[in-house]
N, C-alpha and C positions, 0 to 999 in steps of 0.2 A: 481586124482585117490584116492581109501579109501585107503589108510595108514595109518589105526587108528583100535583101538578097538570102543567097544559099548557097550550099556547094555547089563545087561545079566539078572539077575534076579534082578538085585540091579542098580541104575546109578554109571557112576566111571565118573571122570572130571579131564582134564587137562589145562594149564594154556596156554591162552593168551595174547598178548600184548594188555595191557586196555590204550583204550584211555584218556587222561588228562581229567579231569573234568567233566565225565559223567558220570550218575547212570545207576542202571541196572545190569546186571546180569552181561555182558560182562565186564564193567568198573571197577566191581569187578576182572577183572582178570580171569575169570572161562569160560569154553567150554566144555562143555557137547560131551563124545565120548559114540557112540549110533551105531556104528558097531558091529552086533551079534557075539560073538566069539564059541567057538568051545572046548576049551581047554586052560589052563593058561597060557600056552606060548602067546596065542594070546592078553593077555590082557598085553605085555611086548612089544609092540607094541610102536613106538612113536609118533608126528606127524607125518603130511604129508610131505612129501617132497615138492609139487608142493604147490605154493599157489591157491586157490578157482579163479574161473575166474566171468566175471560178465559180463552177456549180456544183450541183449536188445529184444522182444520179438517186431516182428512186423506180421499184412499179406504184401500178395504182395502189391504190389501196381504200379502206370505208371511207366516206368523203368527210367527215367528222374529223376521224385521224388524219388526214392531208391536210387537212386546215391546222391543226398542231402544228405538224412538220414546217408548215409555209412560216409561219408565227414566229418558230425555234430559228427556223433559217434565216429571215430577215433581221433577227436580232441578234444573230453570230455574227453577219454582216458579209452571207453568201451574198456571188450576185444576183442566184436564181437557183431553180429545179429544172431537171431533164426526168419524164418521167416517162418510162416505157410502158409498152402495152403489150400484157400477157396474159394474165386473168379475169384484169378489168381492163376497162375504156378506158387509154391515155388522156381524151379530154373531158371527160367530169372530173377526174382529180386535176387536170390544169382550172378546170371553173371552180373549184372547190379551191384551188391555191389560191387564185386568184381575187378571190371576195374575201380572202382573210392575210391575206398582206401584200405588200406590196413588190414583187418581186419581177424576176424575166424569167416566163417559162416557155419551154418547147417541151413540143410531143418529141420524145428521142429514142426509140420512132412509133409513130401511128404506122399499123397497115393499111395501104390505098386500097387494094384490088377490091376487096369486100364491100367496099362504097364509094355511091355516087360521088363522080369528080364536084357534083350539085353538093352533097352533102357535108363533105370535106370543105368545101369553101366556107357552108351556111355557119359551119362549127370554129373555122380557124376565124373568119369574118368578127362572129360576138366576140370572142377570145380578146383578139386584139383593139374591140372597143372596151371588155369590161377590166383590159390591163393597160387601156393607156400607149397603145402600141407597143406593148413591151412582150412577145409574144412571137414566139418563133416556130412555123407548121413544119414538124419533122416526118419524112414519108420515108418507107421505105417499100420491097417486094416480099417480105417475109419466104417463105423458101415454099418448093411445091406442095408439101406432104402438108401443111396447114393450110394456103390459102384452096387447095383443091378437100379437102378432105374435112376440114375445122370448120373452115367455113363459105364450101362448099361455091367457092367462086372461081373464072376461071385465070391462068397462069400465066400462059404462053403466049407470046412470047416475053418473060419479065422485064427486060431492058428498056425495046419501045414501048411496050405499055407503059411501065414507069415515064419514062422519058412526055410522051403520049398526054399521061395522067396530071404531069403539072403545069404542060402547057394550057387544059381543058381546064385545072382549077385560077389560072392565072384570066382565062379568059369570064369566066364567074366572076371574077373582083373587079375587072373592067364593067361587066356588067349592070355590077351592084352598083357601083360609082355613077356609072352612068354615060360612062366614054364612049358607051358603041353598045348596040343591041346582040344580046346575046346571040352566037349563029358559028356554034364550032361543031366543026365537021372532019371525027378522026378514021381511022384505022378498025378504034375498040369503041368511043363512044362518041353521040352526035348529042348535043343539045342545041334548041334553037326557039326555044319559049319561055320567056322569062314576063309574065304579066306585072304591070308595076305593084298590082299588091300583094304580091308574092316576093318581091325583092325587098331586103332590109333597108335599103337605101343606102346613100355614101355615110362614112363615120367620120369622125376627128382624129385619125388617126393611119397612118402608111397604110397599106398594103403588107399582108403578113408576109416576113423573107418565109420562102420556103429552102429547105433544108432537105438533102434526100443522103441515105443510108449506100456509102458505094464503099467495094471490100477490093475487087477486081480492078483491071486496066479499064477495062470497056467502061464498068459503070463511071469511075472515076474520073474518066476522060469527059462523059456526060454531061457529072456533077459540073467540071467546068463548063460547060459547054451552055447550062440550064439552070441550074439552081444557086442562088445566093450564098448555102453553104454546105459543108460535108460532114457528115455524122460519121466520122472515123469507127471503127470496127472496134468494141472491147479487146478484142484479141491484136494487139499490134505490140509490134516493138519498136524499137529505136531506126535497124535498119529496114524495116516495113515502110516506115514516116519516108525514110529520107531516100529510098531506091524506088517506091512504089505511088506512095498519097500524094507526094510532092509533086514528083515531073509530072506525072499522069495529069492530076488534076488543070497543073498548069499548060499543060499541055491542050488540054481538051478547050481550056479558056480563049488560048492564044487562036487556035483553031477558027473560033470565030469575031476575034477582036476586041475582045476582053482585056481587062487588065489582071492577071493573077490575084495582086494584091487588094481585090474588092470579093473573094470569096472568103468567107469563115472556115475554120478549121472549129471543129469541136471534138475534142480527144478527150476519149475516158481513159482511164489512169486505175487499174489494180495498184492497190495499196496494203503492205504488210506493215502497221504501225503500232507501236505499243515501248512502252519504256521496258519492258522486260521481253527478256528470248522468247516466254512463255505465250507472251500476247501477241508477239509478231511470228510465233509458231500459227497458232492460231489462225489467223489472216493469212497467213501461208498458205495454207491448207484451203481453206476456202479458193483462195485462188487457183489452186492446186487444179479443184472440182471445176472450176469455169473455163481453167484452158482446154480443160479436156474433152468437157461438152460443149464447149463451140469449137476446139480442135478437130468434133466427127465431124465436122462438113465437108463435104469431097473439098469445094471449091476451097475451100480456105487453106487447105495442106500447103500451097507453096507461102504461106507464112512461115511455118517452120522450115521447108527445103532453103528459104534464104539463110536460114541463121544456120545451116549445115546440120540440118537433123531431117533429113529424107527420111520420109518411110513414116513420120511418127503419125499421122492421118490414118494410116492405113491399118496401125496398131491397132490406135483407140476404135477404130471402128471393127476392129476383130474382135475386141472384147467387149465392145457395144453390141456387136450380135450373140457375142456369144452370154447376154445379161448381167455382163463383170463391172458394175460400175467401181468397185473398187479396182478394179485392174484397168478401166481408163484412167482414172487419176495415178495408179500407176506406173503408167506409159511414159507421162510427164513429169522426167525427174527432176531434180534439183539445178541441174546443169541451162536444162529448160527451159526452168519457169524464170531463172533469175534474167530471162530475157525480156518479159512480159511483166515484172511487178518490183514496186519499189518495195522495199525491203529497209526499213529502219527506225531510230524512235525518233519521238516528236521535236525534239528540239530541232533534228539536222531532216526534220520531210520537208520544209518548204527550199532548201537549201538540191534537196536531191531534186524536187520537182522542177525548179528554173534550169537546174543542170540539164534536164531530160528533155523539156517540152519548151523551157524557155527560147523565142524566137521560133516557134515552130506551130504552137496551140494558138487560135485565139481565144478559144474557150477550151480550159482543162476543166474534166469533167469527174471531182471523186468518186468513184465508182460505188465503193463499200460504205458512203458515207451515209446512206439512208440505213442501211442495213445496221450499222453501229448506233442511229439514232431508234432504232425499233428496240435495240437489246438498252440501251442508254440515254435518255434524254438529254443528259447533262453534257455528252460526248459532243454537241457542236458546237460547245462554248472552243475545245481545242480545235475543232475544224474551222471557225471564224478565224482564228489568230493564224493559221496557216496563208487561209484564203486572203487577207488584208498585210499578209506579209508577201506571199507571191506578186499579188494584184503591184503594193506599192515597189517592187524591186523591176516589177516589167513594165510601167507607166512609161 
């Protein structure tokens, strides 16, 4: 959770445990606190109390293989899986992690709109009894051209419905529990019959946080406003975090009487890793291909107008229409990308990563790291030692 201050008009830095023998910002000793504050009390703020958690970004995949992947992860000594939904269903691969180790997973994200705010509950509900409460329901609105066309549900208006959709699954779990008879009555959807042998009953275990996907001020302001925690954008940078997810968020929080520092950040993290030019070429490149296809989204352009590169949205999606997918990755040159992706070998990534995200993430999300365990099994023995060296430098 944020238990920290931020900049404000100035940076202010507090001290970390620097690891032996490294250079770098962090080795120095130094962590940048970049929670917006409010008023001087708030910058009288300490650490955090919880140490940063550090996941593993994967998609679904056969539920056979996810149960691998969960196995490898637990015994590298991540502290979970974030597992998007594209192909497959983000949660049978969390039920599938889940029956085969012991970990903390979120959907990161499930699309809402295509299902009942009933059904989303029924699924997030078992989840977090057959993980122990360890289990975090990530929503987001996926974009129109899918939820109208993929899967043939409707859109409009994304925000409040979003907004709309977690108070209606929030009131489900009251339901289930048993607090109050179900009787929500929205905008987009009404439920108001829940027969007791229909209902799972209460668990031994919280209430699932919910977690929603915001890129924007609006949604962001939301997230604080609503939801437990924020599924940061793959596509972010450094002054993304600290000009846009930050205030925004807290901002949205403060709105209604919140405390900033009780909402989660969860930030994926492109990664170019490798002990030689050749492998962090490599990863380069792939990241090369993912700014650029989540770079065509109208809405997302003024990510790069911050970093002073107007216009690059507009490129990639000229040669998105025009079928140039090497000439989207083209678009985003070197200058670019080194805004969006760590870039270095393994001894000095957990060193770049506390520099970057440290005092900022609560959950750093390695993005590539599933994707390295598909071409390598033995690759998360070096992602364990990253993740239990960030983990113990940010406790």
């Amino acid at each position: 959770m944020w238990n920290r201050a931020a900049l404000s008009a100035t940076a202010s830095w507090r001290l970390i445990r620097p690891r032996p023998g490294r250079r770098g910002v962090a080795a120095r000793g130094l962590r940048r606190r970049r929670f917006p504050t409010t008023g001087e009390t708030d910058h009288e703020k300490g650490p955090e109390d919880a140490e940063v958690k550090f996941d593993l970004m994967t998609g679904g995949a056969p539920l056979r293989q996810m149960q691998d992947l969960a196995r490898d992860a637990a015994a590298a000594g991540l502290s979970g899986l974030v597992i998007t939904e594209g192909a497959r269903t983000a949660y049978l691969s969390c039920a599938a992690a889940a029956l085969a180790a012991d970990l903390e997973l979120s959907t990161g994200i499930a699309v809402a709109f295509p299902r009942s705010p009933m059904v989303t509950a029924e699924l997030a509900w078992e989840l977090a009894e057959t993980t122990g409460g360890r289990f975090r329901l990530g929503l987001g609105t996926q974009v129109r051209a899918h939820i109208e066309r993929r899967y043939g549900a409707p859109f409009d208006p994304p925000g409040p419905r979003l907004r709309e959709y977690v108070a209606a699954v929030r009131a489900v779990f009251r339901a289930f529990r048993g607090e109050q008879p179900l009787d929500f009555r929205g905008n987009f959807w009404s439920m108001s019959l829940l027969p007791a042998q229909w209902s799972p009953g209460s668990i031994d275990a919280a209430d699932p946080p919910i977690d929603i996907a915001a890129v924007n001020p609006w949604m962001l302001r939301t997230a604080g406003e609503i939801a437990d925690g924020v599924h940061v954008h793959p596509l972010n940078t450094p002054t993304y975090l600290e000009k846009t997810v930050l205030p925004e968020a807290a901002a949205g929080a403060r709105r209604v009487g919140r405390d900033p520092s009780d909402l989660t950040l969860i930030v994926p993290l492109f990664t170019a890793v490798g002990d030689t030019e050749e492998e962090r070429a490599r990863w380069r490149e792939m990241a090369r291909v993912q700014v650029a296809f989540y770079g065509s989204t109208a809405n997302y352009g003024f990510v790069f107008d911050q970093i002073g590169f107007e216009g690059t949205t507009a490129r990639i999606r000229e040669r998105q229409k025009a079928g140039d997918v090497a000439g989207m990755s083209a678009v985003v040159t070197n200058e670019i990308l080194e805004h969006f992706v760590v870039s270095t070998t393994w001894d000095e990534l957990s060193d770049a990563i506390v520099a970057r995200l440290g005092g900022v993430a609560d959950r750093v999300v390695a993005y590539f790291a599933g994707a390295a365990w598909q071409q390598d099994r033995a690759s998360l023995g070096r992602w364990g030692e990253v993740a239990r060296d960030v983990m113990a430098r940010t406790s």
